[in-house]
C-alpha positions as CSV (number, residue, x, y, z in Angstrom):
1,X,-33.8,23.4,53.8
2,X,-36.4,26.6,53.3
3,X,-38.2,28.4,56.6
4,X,-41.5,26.8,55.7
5,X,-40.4,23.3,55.4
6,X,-39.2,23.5,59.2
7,X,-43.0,23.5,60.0
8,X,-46.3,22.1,59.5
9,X,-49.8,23.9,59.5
10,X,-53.3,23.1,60.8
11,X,-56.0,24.9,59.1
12,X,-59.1,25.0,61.3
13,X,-62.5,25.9,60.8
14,X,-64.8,27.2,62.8
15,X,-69.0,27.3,63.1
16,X,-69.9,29.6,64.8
17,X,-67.1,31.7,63.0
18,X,-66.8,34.1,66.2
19,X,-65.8,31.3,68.5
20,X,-62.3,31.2,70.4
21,X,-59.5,29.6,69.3
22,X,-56.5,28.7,71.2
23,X,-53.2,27.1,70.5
24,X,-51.1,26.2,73.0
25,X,-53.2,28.8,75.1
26,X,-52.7,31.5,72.5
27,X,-55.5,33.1,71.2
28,X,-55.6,33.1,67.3
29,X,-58.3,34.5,65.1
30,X,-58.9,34.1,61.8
31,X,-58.5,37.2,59.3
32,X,-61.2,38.9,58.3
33,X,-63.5,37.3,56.0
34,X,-61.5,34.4,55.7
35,X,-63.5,31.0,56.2
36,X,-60.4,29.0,58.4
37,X,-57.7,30.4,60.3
38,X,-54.3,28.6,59.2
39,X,-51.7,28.8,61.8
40,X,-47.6,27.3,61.0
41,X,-46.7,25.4,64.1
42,X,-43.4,23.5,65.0
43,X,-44.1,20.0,64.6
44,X,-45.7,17.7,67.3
45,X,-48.8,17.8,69.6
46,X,-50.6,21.2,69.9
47,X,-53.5,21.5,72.3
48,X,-56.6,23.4,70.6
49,X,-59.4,24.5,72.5
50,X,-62.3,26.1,70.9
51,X,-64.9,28.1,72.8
52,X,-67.7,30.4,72.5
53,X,-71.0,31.8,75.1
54,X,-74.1,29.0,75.1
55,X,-71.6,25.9,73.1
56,X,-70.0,23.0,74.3
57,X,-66.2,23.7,74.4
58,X,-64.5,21.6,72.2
59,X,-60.7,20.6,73.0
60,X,-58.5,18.3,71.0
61,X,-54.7,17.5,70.4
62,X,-53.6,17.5,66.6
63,X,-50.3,15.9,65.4
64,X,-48.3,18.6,63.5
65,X,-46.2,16.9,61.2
66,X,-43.0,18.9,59.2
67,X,-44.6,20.1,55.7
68,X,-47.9,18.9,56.1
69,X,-51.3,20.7,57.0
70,X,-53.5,19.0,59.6
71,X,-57.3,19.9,58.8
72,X,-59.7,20.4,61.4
73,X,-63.2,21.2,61.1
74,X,-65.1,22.0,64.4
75,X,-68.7,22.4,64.5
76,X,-69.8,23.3,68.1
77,X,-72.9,22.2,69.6
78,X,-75.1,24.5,71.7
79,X,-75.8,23.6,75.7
């Protein structure tokens, strides 16, 4: 069995592109220029939070299965 196929991945993205995203707690951000942040995670259920001044927080828990990417698109709405 490879490294990689010990994980899965969610790929999430973001509008506003600044806003915070945490995993688990962790603060991630996505790499410069890049349109979603993709993150490998050990399988089963990661809490995401996503955050930014004058939105409504968004928080979810997404299933991480082994080999798979879970997609996530979060579009946050102002207060």
């Amino acid at each position: 069995m490879n490294e990689g196929s010990r994980f899965g991945q969610v790929a999430i993205r973001v509008q506003p592109a600044d806003a915070e995203i945490r995993i688990d707690g962790e603060v991630w951000q996505s790499p410069q220029g890049a349109d979603r942040l993709v993150v490998h995670l050990s399988p089963g259920t990661h809490r995401v939070e996503i955050k930014k001044d004058g939105f409504d927080p968004f928080v979810t828990a997404v299933e991480i299965r082994r080999g798979e990417v879970a997609v996530l698109n979060v579009s946050l709405a102002k207060l």
